[in-house]
VEXMIBA-66105 format. One record per residue (C-alpha): residue number from 1; z, x, y; residue in three letters. Coordinates in nm, 2 decimals. Layout:
BEGIN
+-----+--------+--------+--------+------+
!  nr !     zz !     xx !     yy ! rest !
+-----+--------+--------+--------+------+
! NUM !      Z !      X !      Y !  Ala !
...
+-----+--------+--------+--------+------+
END
This chain:
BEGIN
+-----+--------+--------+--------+------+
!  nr !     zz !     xx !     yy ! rest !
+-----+--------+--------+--------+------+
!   1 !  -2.03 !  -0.41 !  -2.89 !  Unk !
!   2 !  -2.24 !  -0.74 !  -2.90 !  Unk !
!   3 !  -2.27 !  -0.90 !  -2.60 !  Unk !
!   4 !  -2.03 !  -1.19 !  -2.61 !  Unk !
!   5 !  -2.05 !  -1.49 !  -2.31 !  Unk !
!   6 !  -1.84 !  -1.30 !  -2.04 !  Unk !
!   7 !  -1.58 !  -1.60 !  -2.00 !  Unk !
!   8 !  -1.51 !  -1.58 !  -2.39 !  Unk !
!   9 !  -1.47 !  -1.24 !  -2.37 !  Unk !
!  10 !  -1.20 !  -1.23 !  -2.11 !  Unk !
!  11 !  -1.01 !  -1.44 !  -2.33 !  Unk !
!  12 !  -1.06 !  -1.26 !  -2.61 !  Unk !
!  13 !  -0.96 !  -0.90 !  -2.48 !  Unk !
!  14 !  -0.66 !  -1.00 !  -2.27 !  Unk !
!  15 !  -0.37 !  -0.95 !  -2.52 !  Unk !
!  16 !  -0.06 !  -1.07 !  -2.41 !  Unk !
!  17 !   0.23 !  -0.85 !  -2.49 !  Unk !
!  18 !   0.58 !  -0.94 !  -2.50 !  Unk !
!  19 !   0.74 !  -0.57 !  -2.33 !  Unk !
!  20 !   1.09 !  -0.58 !  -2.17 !  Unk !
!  21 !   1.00 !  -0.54 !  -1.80 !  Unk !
!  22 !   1.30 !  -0.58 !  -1.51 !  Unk !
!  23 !   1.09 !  -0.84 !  -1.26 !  Unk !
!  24 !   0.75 !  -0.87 !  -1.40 !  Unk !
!  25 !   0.58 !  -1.01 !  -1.73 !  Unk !
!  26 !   0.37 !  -0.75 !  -1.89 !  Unk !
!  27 !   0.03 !  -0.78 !  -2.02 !  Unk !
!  28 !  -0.26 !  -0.56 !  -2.21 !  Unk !
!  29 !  -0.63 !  -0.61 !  -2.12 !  Unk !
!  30 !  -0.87 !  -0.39 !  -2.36 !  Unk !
!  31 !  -1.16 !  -0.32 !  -2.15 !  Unk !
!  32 !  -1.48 !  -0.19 !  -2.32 !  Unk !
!  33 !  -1.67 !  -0.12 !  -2.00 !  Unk !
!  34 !  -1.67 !  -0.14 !  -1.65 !  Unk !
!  35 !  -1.78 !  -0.46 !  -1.62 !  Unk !
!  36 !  -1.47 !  -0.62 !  -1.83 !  Unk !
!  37 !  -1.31 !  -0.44 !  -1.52 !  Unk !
!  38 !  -1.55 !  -0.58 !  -1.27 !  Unk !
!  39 !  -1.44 !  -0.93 !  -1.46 !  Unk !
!  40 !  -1.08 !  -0.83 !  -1.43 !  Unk !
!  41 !  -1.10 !  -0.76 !  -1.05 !  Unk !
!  42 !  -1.28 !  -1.04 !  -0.98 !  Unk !
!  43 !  -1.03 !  -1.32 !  -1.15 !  Unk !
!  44 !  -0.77 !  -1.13 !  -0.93 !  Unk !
!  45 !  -0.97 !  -1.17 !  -0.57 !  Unk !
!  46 !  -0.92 !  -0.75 !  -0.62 !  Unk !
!  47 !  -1.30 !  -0.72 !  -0.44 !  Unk !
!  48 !  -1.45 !  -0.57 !  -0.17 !  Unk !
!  49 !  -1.48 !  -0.97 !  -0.03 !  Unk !
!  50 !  -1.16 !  -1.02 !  -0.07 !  Unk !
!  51 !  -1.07 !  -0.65 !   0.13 !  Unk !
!  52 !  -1.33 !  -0.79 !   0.42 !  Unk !
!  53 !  -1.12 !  -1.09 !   0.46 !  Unk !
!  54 !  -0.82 !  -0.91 !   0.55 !  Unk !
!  55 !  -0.65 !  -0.98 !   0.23 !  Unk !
!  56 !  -0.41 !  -0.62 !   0.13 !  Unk !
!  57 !  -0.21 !  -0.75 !  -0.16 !  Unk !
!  58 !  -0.26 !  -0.49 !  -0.50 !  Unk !
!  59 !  -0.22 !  -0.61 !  -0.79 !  Unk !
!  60 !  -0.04 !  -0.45 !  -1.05 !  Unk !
!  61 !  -0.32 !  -0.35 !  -1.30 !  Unk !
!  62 !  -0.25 !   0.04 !  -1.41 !  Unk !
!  63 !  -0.51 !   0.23 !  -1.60 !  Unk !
!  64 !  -0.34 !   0.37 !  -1.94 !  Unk !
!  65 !  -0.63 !   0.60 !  -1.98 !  Unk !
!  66 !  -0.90 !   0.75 !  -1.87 !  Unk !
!  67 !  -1.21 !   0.66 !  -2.14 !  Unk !
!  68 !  -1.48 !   0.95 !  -2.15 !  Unk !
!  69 !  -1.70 !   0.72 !  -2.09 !  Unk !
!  70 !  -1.64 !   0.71 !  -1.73 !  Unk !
!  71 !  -1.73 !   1.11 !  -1.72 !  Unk !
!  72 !  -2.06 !   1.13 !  -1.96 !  Unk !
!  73 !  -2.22 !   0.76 !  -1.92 !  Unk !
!  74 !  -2.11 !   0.47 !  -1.65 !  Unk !
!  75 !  -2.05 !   0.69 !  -1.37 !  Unk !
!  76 !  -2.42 !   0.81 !  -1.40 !  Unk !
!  77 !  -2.60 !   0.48 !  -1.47 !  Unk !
!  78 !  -2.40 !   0.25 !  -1.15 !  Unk !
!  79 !  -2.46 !   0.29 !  -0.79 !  Unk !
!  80 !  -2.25 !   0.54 !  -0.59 !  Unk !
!  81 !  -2.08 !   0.27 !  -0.44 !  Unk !
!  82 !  -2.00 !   0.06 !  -0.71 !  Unk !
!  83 !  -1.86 !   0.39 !  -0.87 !  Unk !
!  84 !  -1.59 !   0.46 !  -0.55 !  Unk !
!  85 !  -1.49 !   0.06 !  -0.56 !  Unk !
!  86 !  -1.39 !   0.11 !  -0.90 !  Unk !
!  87 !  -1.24 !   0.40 !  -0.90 !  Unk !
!  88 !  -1.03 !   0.35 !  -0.53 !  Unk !
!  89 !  -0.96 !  -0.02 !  -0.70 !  Unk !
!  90 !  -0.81 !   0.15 !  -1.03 !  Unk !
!  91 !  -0.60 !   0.43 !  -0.83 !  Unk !
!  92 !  -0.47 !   0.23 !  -0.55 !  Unk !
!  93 !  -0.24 !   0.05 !  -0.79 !  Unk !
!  94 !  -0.11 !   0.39 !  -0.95 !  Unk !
!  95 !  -0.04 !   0.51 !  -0.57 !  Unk !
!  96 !   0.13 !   0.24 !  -0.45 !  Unk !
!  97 !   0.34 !   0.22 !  -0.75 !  Unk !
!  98 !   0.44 !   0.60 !  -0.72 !  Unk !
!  99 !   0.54 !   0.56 !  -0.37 !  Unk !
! 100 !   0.73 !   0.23 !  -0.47 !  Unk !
! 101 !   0.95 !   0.43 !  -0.67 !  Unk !
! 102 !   0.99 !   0.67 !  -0.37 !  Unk !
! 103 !   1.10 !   0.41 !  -0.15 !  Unk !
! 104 !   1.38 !   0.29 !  -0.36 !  Unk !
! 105 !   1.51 !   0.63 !  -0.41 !  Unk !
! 106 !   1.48 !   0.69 !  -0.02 !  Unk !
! 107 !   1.66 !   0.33 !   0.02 !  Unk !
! 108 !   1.96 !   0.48 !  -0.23 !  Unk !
! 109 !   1.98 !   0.77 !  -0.03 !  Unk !
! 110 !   1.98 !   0.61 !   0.35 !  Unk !
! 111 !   2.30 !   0.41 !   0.18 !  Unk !
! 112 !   2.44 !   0.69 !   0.04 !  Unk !
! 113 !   2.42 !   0.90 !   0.38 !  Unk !
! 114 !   2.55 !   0.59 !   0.53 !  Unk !
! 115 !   2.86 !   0.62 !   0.31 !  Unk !
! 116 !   3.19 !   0.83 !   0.45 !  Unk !
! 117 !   3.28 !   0.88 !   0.09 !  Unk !
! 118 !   3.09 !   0.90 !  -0.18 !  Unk !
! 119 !   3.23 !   0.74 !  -0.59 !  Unk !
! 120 !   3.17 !   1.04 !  -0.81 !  Unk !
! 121 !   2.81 !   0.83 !  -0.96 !  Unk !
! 122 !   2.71 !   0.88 !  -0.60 !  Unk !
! 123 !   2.77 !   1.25 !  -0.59 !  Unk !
! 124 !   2.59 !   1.27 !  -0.93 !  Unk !
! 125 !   2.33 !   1.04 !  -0.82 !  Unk !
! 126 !   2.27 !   1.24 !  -0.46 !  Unk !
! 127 !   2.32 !   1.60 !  -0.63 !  Unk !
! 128 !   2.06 !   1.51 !  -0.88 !  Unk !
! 129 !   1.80 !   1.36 !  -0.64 !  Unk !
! 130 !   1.85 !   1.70 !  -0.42 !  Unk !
! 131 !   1.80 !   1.93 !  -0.72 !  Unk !
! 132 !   1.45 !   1.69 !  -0.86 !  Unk !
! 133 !   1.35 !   1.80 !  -0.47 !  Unk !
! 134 !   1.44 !   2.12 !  -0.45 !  Unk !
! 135 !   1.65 !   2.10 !  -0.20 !  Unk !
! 136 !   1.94 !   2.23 !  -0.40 !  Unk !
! 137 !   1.89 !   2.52 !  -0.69 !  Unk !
! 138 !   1.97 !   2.42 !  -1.05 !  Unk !
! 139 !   2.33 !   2.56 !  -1.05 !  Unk !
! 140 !   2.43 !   2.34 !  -0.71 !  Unk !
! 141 !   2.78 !   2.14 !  -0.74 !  Unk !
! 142 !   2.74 !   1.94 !  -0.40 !  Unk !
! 143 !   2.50 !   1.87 !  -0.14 !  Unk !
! 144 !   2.56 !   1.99 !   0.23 !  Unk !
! 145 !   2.52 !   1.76 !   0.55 !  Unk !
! 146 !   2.22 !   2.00 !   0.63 !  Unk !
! 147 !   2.09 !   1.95 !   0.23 !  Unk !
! 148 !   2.13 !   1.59 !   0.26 !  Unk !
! 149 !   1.91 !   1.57 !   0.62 !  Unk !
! 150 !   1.66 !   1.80 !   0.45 !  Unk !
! 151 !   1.64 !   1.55 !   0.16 !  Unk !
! 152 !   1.57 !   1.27 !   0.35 !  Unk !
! 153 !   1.25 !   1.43 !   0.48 !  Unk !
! 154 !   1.14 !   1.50 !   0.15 !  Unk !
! 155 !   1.19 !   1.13 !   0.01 !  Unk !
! 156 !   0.91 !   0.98 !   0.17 !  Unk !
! 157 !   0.56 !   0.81 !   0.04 !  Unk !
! 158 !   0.27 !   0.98 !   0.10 !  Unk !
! 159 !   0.01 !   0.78 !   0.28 !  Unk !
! 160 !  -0.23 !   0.59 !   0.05 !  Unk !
! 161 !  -0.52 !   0.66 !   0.22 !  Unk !
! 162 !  -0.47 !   1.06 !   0.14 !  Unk !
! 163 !  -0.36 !   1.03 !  -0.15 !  Unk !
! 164 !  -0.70 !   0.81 !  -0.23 !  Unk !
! 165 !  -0.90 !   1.10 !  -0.07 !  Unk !
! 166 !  -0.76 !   1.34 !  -0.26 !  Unk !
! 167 !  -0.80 !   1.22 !  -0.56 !  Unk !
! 168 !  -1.16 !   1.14 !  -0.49 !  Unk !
! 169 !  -1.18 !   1.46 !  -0.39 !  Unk !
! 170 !  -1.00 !   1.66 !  -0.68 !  Unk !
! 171 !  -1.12 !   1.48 !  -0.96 !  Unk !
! 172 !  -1.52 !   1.44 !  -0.85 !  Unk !
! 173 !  -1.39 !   1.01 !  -0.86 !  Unk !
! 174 !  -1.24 !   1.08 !  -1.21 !  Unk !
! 175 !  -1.56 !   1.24 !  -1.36 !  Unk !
! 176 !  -1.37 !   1.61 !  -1.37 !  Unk !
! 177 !  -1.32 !   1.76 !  -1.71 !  Unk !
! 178 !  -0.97 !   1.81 !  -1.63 !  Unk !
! 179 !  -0.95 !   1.42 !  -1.54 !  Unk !
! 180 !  -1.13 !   1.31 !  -1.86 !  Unk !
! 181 !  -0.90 !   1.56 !  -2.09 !  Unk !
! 182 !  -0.57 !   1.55 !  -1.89 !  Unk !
! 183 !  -0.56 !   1.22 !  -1.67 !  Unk !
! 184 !  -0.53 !   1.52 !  -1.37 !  Unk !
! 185 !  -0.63 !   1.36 !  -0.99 !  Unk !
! 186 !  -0.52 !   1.62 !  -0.81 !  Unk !
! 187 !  -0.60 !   1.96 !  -0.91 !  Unk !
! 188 !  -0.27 !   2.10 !  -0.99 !  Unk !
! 189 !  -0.23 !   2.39 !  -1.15 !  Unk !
! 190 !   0.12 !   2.48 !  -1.33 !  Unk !
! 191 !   0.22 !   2.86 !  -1.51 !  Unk !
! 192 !   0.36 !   2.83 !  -1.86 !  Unk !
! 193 !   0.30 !   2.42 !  -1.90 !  Unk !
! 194 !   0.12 !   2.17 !  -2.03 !  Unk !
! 195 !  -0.23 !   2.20 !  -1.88 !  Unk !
! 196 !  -0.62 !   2.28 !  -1.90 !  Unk !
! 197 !  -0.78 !   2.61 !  -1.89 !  Unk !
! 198 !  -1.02 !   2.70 !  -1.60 !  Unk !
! 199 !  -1.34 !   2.85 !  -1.64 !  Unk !
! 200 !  -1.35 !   2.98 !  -1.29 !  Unk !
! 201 !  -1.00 !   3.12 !  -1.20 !  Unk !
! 202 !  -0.90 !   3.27 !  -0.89 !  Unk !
! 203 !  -0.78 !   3.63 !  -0.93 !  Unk !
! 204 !  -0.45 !   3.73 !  -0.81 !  Unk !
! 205 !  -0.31 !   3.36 !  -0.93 !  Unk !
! 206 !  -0.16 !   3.45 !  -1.25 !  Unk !
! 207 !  -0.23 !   3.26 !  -1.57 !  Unk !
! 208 !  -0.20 !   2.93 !  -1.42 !  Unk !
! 209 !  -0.36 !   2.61 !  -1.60 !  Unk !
! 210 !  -0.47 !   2.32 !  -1.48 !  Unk !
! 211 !  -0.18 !   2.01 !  -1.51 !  Unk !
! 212 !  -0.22 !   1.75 !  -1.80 !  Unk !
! 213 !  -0.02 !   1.44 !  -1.80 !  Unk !
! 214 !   0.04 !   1.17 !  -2.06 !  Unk !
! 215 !  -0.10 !   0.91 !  -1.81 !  Unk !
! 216 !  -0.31 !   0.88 !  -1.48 !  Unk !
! 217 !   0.05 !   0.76 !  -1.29 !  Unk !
! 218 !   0.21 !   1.04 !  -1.43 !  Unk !
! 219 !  -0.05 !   1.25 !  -1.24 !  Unk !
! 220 !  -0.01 !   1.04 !  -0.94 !  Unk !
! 221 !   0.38 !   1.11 !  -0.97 !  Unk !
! 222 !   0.34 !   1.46 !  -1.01 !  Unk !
! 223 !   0.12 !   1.50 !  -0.70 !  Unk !
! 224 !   0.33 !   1.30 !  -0.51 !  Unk !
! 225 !   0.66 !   1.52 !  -0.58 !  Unk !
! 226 !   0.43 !   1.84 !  -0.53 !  Unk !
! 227 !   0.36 !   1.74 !  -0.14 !  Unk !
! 228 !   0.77 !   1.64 !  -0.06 !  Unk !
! 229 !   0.89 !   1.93 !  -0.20 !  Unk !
! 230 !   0.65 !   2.24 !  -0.25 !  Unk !
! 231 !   0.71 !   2.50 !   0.09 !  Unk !
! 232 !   0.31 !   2.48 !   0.10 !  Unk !
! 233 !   0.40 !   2.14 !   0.26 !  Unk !
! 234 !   0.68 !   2.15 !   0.50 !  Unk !
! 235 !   0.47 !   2.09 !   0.83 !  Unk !
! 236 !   0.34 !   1.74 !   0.65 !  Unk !
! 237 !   0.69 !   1.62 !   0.57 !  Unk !
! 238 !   0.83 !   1.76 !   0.94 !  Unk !
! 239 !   0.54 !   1.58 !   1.11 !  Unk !
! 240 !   0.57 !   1.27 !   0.88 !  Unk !
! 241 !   0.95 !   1.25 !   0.98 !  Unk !
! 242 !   0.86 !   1.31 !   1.34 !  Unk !
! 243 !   0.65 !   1.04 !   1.36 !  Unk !
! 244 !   0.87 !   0.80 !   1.14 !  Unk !
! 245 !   1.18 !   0.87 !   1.39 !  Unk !
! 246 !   0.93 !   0.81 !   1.70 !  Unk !
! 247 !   0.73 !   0.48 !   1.56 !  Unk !
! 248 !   0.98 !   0.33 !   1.28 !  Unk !
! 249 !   0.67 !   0.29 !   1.09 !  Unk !
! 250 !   0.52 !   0.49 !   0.81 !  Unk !
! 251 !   0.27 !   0.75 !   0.92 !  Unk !
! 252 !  -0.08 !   0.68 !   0.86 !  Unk !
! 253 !  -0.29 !   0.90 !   0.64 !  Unk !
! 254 !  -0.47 !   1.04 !   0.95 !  Unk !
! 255 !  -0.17 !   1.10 !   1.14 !  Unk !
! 256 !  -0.09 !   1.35 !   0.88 !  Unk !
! 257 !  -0.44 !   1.53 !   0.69 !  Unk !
! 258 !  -0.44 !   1.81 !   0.97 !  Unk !
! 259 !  -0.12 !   1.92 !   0.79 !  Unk !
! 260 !  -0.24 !   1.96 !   0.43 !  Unk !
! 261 !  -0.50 !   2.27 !   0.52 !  Unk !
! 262 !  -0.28 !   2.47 !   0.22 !  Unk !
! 263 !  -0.37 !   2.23 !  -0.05 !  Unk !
! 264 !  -0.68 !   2.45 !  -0.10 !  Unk !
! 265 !  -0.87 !   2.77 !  -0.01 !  Unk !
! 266 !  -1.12 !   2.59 !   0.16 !  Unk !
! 267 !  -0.88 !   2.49 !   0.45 !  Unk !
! 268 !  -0.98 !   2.33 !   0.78 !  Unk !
! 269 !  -1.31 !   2.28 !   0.56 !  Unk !
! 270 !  -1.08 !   2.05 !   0.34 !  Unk !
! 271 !  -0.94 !   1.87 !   0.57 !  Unk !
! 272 !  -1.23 !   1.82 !   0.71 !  Unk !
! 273 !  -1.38 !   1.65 !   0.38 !  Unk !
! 274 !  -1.04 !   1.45 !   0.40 !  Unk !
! 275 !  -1.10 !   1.29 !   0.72 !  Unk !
! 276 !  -1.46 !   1.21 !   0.61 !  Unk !
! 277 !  -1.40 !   1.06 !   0.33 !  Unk !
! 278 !  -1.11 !   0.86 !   0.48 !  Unk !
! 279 !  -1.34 !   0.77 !   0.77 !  Unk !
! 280 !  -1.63 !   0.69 !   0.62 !  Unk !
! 281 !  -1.49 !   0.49 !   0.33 !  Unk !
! 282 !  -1.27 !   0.33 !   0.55 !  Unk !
! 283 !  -0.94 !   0.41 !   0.34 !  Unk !
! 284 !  -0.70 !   0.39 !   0.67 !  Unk !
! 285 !  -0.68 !   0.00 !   0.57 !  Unk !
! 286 !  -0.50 !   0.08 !   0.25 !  Unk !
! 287 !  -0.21 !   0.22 !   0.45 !  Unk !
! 288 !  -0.15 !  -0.13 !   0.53 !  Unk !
! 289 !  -0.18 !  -0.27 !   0.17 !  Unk !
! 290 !   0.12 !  -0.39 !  -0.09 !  Unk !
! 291 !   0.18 !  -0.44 !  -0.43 !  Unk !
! 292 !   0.17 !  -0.79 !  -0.56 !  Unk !
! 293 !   0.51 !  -0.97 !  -0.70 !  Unk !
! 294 !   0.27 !  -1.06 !  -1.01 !  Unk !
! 295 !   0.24 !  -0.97 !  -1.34 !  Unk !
! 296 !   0.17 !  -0.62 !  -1.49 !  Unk !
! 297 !  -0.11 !  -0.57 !  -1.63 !  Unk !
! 298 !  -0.19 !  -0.25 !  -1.82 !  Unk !
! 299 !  -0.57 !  -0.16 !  -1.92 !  Unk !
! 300 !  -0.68 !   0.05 !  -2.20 !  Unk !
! 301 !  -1.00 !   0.13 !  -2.29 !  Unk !
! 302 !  -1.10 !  -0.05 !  -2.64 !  Unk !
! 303 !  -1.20 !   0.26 !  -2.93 !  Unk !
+-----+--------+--------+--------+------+
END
């Protein structure tokens, strides 16, 4: 691509897009590098100034795909820290999206708990939730007093700051093959679905794949909904409720990354590496953060 005056560019790859969206107008930026996302960033205040001045507000820019480029060139020719900013700036959005969606169906829930009786779409609504979280089997009719208090620990956010950690982690800052091929963050492995073979898999696991998913959020969704209902993760989501009923406030990242020592085999050695990179890229701050009420913007890389 010739290099065009970086103010004309920006007008010429921001296509707006006429999409049907409930609240927000919805727009396409084409990005053919990282610095048309630099650019991006920048006309939003999305910066690392702009994070030093206290400001938390995240825009709503979500990453469509993940180019290869990122994996075989840019990732190799910027600085290491240039590399984390854009990559914690492009997945913060897709986090705090995912858990968006979790806090409106933990909102529907609270009300419907709240409720002595229950309009069949409620029933429908609540047995559905409980059976997405596995807190109900497939063949359920109803959902129990117990079920319900059992749900309501499981429809929670997860802390951005882990989340951010882990997907730094898991995907090498979305340089991984499996990040590159199938948009997957978070390592997740699935038996029988659509996913990634592993060169190096651990015996006694079965024939388990590595997750793909159609987008990055998708892979942010799916993680998400791993942690709040897998058994691997009870002590996180009993802790995280513990310290909701205690503060009224949601649980910070750190409160909660002891509790996530069966995400790998490496163990207290992973959490370990969790609390450094939360520490030392001072991600507790993004547990204070919010989406924007502006526009949506979705970026695609350019072919």
């Amino acid at each position: 691509m010739k290099r065009i005056h970086r103010n004309i560019r920006m007008v010429l790859i921001l296509l707006v897009v006429s999409l049907a969206a409930p609240a927000w107008a919805v727009e396409t930026f084409v990005f053919a590098s990282y610095k048309d996302i630099d650019d991006l960033f920048e006309k939003l205040d999305y910066t690392q100034e702009a994070w030093q001045r206290g400001i938390r507000e995240i825009p709503r820019v979500y990453i469509q795909d993940i180019p290869a480029q990122w994996r075989d060139k840019t990732s190799k020719e910027i600085s290491v820290q240039h590399k984390k900013r854009i990559f914690f700036r492009v997945l913060g959005p897709l986090i705090f999206n995912a858990n968006e969606k979790i806090i409106a169906e933990r909102a529907n829930l609270e009300k419907m708990i709240g409720n002595n009786t229950l309009s069949v779409d409620e029933q429908s609504s609540l047995l559905e939730l409980a059976k997405k979280y596995r807190v109900v089997d497939d063949e359920a009719v109803e959902v129990s007093k117990e079920e319900m208090a059992e749900l309501l620990k499981r429809v929670d956010i997860v802390p951005p700051s882990i989340a951010l950690a882990q997907g730094a982690n898991e995907s090498g800052w979305g340089t991984s093959r499996f990040a590159e091929a199938g948009h997957s963050l978070f390592g997740q492995w699935t038996w029988g679905g659509n996913g990634i073979a592993s060169k190096g898999k651990q015996e006694g696991k079965g024939d388990y794949k590595v997750a793909a998913f159609d987008t990055p959020l998708s892979s942010v969704q799916s993680y998400m909904l791993n942690i709040n209902r897998h058994n691997s993760y009870a002590e996180f989501r009993e802790k995280r409720a513990q310290l909701r009923r205690m503060t009224g406030k949601n649980p910070s990242g750190l409160d909660l990354v002891e509790t996530l020592k069966s995400y790998s085999q490496k163990g207290e050695a992973y959490v370990q590496e969790l609390k450094n990179l939360i520490e030392y890229n001072k991600l507790a701050a993004a547990d204070s953060a919010y989406l924007s009420d502006g526009e949506v913007i979705e970026m695609v890389p350019g072919k």
